[in-house]
N, C-alpha and C positions, 0 to 999 in steps of 0.2 A: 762309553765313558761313564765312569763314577758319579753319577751327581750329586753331590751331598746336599742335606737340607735338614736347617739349623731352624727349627721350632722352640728356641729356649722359651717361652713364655706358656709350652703347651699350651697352643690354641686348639688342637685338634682336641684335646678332653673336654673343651667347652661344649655340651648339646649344641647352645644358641649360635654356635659357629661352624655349626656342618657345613653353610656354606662356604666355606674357605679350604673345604677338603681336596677339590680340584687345583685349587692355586696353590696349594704346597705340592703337588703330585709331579714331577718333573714330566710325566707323559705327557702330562693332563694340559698343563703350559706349553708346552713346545708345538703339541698338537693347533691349540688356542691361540698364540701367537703367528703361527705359519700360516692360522688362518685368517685371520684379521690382517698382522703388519708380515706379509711377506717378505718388501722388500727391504724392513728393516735386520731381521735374521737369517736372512737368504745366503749367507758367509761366515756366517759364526753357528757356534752353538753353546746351549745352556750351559753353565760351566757349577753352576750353584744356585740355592735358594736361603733367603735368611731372613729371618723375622726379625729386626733393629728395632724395632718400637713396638709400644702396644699401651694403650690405655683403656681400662675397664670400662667396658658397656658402652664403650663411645668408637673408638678407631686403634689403627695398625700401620704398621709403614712395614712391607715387602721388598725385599732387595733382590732382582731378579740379576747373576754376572751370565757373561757371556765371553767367550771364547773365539779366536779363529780371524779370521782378517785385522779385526783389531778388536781388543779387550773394552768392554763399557758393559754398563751395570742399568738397568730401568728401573724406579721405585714404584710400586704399586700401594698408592693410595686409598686406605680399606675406609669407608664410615659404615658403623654399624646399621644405623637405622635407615641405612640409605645410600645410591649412590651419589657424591656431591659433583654432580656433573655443570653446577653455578662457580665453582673453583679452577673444574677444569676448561670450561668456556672462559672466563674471563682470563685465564693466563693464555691462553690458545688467540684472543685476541689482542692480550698485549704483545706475545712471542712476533706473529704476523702485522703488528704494526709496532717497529721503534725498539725491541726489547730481547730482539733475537740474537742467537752469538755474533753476531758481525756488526752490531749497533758502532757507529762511530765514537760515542761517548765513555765505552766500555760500562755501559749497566743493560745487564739484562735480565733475564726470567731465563728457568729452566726449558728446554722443549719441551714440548708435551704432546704427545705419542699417542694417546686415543684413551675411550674407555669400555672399559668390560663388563656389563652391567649384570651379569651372572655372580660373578666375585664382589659386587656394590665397590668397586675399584674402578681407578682412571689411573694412568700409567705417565711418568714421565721419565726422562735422561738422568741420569745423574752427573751433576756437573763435578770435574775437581777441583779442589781448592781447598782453605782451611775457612773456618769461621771466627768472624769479625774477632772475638771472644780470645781468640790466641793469637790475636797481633794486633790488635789497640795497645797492648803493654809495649812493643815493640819499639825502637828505636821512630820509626817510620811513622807511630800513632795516627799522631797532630793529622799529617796528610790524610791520612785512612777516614778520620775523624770528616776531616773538610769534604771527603768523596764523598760520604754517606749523604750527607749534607744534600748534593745533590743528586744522590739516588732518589732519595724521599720526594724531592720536590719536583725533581720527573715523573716520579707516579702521583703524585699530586694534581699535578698539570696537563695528567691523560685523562679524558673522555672516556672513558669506559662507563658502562653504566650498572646498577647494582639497585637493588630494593630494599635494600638494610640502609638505615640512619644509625646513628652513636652519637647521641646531644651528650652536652655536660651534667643534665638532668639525668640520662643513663648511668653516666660515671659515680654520679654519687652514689645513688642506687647503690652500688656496688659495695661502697664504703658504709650505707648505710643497712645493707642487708649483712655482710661478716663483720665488720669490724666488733658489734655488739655481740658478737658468739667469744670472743676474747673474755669478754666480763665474766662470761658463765667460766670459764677455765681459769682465769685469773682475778677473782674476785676484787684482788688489794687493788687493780690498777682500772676499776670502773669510771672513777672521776678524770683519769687522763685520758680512757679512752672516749669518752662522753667529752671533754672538749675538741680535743682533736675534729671530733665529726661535726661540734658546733663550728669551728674555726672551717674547717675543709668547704661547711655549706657556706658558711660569707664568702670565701674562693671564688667558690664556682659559681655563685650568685653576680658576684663584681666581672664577671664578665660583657664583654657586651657580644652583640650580635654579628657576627660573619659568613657572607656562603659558606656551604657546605662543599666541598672536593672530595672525591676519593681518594680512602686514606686505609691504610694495610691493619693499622690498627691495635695490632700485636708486634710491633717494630721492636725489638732489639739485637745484641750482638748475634742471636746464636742463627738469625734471621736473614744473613747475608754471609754467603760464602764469595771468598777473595781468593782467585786464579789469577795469578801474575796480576797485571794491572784492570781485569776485567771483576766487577761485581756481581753478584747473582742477587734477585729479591726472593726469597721463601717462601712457602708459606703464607699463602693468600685466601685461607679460608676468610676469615675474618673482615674483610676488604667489606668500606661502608663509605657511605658519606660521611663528611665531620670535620672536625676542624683541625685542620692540616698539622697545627701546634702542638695537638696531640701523640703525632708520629714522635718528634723531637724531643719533648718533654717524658715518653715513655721509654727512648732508650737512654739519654741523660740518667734518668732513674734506675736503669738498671745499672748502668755503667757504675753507679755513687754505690748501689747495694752491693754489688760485685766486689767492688773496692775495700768494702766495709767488714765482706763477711770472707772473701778468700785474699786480700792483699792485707787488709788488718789494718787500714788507714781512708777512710771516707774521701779526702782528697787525692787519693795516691793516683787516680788518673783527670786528675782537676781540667788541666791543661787539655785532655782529648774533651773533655764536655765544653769548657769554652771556645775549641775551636770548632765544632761542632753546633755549636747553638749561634756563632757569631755569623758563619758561614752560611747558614741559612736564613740568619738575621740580613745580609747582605740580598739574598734572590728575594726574600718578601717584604722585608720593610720591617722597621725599630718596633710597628706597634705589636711584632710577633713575638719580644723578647720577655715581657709578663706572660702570657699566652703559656709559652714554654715554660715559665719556672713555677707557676701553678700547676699545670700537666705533672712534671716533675714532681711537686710538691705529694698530689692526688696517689700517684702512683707510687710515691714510698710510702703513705702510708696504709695500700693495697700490702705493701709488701710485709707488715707488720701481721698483718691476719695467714697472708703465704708461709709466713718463717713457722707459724704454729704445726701448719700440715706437714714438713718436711725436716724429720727427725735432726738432721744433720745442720740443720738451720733455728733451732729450736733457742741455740744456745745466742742470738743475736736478735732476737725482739726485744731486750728491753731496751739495748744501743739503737734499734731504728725506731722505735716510741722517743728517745729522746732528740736522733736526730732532727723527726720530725717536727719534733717542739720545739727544739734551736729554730729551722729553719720558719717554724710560723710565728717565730718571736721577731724575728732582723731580718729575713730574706725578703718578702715578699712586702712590696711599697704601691 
């Protein structure tokens, strides 16, 4: 058989990526795979190789397909400076307890398949489905909205354990280390963005104190792929302790920027963010409902400093600089 394999990113011209010269090599794999998970390729065979992502000096995502008893695909998880095998343990213990495809609840986590510490790769399933992202517009939203709702706060509510904290003291951080890199590029608009960060720090000041849970961190639509009625959670590098409000509050915010920057209307999925914040305002109690709209608040104006990096997004910073200052004029009480 032909196996083709798809390096668009040319990673093989990288020196600092010789190690990945094997994982593209279809011997090289099949050999490595038959020897490790037998009896997962014991009836199929390699059918293709494809490199779907890649980020500079950091990581890679590997699409391993397969052929023969029945068709499925493994993603091999590359980080540069290392294997993350704290990502692949921690989904490995949500998989085997609560999170597996036959969970009752329909929310689970990807399998995850092992790791290959030659490649600094861990290996999972690929599930099908599409992402949140192209059916929250859907007729169906609202419900989609409400599920999320308690995907989140299943993983909230699991024990797992982790050595990463993310206080609100982190979060500012964030805002206060880019946001001031905007002033240097757009000089005119230094006095909006120098409030904003004064306004953001009273925020996140006026909070008060709450356990810390395990919280994914990086929660939005693109974050959860939907198979028929079953959910998948993504993408658990990030997973820390924190305050749970934060999951809620960061994809609200994506959802309002999404809104803003591909539907051309800030409220145009209003309705999935309030059933979505409501919905989880019901599993943990009313005082979560500030909690979230501060999150929210924090992370669109994260997203003011993103719009700069991403050519295509360029043209929607001064609409979320102003959103934001709508929203810290009358939203937040």
């Amino acid at each position: 058989m032909n196996i083709q394999v798809n390096d668009s990113f040319n990673l093989l011209s990288n020196p600092n990526l010789s190690f990945l010269k094997d994982a593209l090599s279809p011997k090289k794999v099949e050999k490595i795979l038959k020897k490790y998970f037998p009896d997962l390729i014991k009836k199929n065979c390699l059918s293709g190789i494809k490199v779907i992502r890649y980020k500079a000096q950091k990581r890679c995502l590997i699409e391993y397909q397969f052929k023969g008893e029945q068709e499925f695909s493994l993603l091999g998880k590359v980080k540069f400076k290392g294997t993350d095998t704290k990502s692949y343990y921690l989904q490995k213990y949500l998989w085997e307890n609560g999170f597996d495809d036959h969970s009752l609840d329909n929310v689970s986590v990807p399998q995850p398949i092992g790791v290959i510490p030659q490649w600094k790769m861990w290996l999972q399933r690929k599930v099908p489905g599409y992402t949140t992202t192209l059916l929250l517009g859907k007729p169906n939203g609202v419900n989609i909205a409400q599920k999320i709702a308690y995907a989140a706060y299943k993983l909230h509510q699991f024990p797992a354990k982790t050595d990463r904290y993310h206080t609100i003291d982190n979060e500012l951080h964030i805002l206060q280390k880019k946001l001031p890199l905007l002033s240097e590029l757009y000089p005119h608009w230094q006095t909006r963005i120098s409030e904003l960060l004064k306004e953001c720090n009273k925020l996140g000041k006026s909070l008060s104190y709450i356990p810390s849970v395990g919280i994914h961190r990086d929660f939005y639509a693109d974050q959860i792929i939907i198979n028929n009625s079953r959910l998948y959670l993504l993408d658990l590098d990030l997973y820390c302790y924190g305050d749970p409000s934060l999951d809620i509050g960061n994809f609200i915010a994506h959802i309002t920027e999404y809104s803003l920057r591909v539907l051309g209307d800030f409220k145009a999925l209003n309705n999935r963010e309030i059933a979505l914040q409501e919905a989880f305002i019901q599993l943990t109690g009313e005082e979560s409902k500030k909690r979230i709209m501060i999150y929210k608040v924090l992370t669109l104006v994260r997203h003011i400093y993103i719009s700069t990096q991403i050519k295509e997004r360029n043209a929607y910073t001064e609409d979320l600089i102003r959103l934001c200052e709508s929203y810290l004029e009358t939203e937040i009480t």
